[in-house]
N, C-alpha and C positions, 0 to 999 in steps of 0.2 A: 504494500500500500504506500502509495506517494503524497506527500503533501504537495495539492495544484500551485499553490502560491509558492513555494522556496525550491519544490522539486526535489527535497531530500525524505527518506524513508522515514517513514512511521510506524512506529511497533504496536500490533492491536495488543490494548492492555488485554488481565488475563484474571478472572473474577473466582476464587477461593467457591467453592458449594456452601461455604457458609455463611460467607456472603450475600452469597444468592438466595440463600434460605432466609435470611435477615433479613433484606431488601425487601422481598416478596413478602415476608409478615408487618412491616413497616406500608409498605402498599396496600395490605386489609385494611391497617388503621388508621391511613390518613389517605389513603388513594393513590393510586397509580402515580397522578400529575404530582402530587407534595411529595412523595417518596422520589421520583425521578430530579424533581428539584432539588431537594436535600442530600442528595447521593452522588450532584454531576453526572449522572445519566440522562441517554434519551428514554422518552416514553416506550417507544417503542421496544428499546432492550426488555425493559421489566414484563412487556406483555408477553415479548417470545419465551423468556424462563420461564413465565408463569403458564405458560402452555406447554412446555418442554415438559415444565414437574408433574403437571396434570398428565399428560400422556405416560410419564415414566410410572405414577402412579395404577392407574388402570391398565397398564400393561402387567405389572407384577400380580396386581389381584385377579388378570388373568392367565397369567401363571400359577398362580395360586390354585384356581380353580381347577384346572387341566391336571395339575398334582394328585390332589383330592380324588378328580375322575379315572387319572390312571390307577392310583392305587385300587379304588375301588372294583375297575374293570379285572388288573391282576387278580384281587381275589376273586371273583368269581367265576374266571378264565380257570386260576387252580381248582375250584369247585367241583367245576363240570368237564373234567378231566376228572379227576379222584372218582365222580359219576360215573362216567366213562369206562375208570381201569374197572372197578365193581361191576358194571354190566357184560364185561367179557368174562368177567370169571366167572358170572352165573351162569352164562349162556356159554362158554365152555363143559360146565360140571353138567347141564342139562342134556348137552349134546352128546356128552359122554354117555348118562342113561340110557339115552335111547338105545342104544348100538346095542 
């Protein structure tokens, strides 16, 4: 990134998550625009972390959930196998009487 007017490089600053966690609860309390004001940010930053966090949230809780789903499936996949292995041995020992 260049600065237009001197034409020498500018380094994007580089903001701490806890920071950002700060910011964005300073932004519940007083808004977006007073929080961007008292921080030296733009508006516009506070709004993309506070979408970022929101999505990074609802992503994990659906991780969460797919956990839960897998586990649940595992057991029931062992279930009806364990079903499974018991119905050949019956119908083994059965087919064996007949003969």
């Amino acid at each position: 990134m260049t600065d237009q007017k001197s034409g020498r490089q500018v380094s994007r600053r580089r903001y701490s998550a806890e920071f950002k966690s700060e910011a964005l609860g300073l932004a519940e309390q007083v808004g977006v625009a007073g929080a961007a004001k008292q921080l030296g940010l733009h508006e516009s930053q506070l709004y993309a972390w506070r979408k970022k966090a929101r999505y990074e949230a609802s992503r994990s809780e659906t991780e969460k959930e797919l956990a839960i789903e897998n586990a649940r499936l595992k057991r029931q996949l062992a279930k009806q196998a364990e079903e499974l292995e018991i119905l050949k041995k019956a119908s083994a020992y059965f087919a064996k009487s007949l003969k």
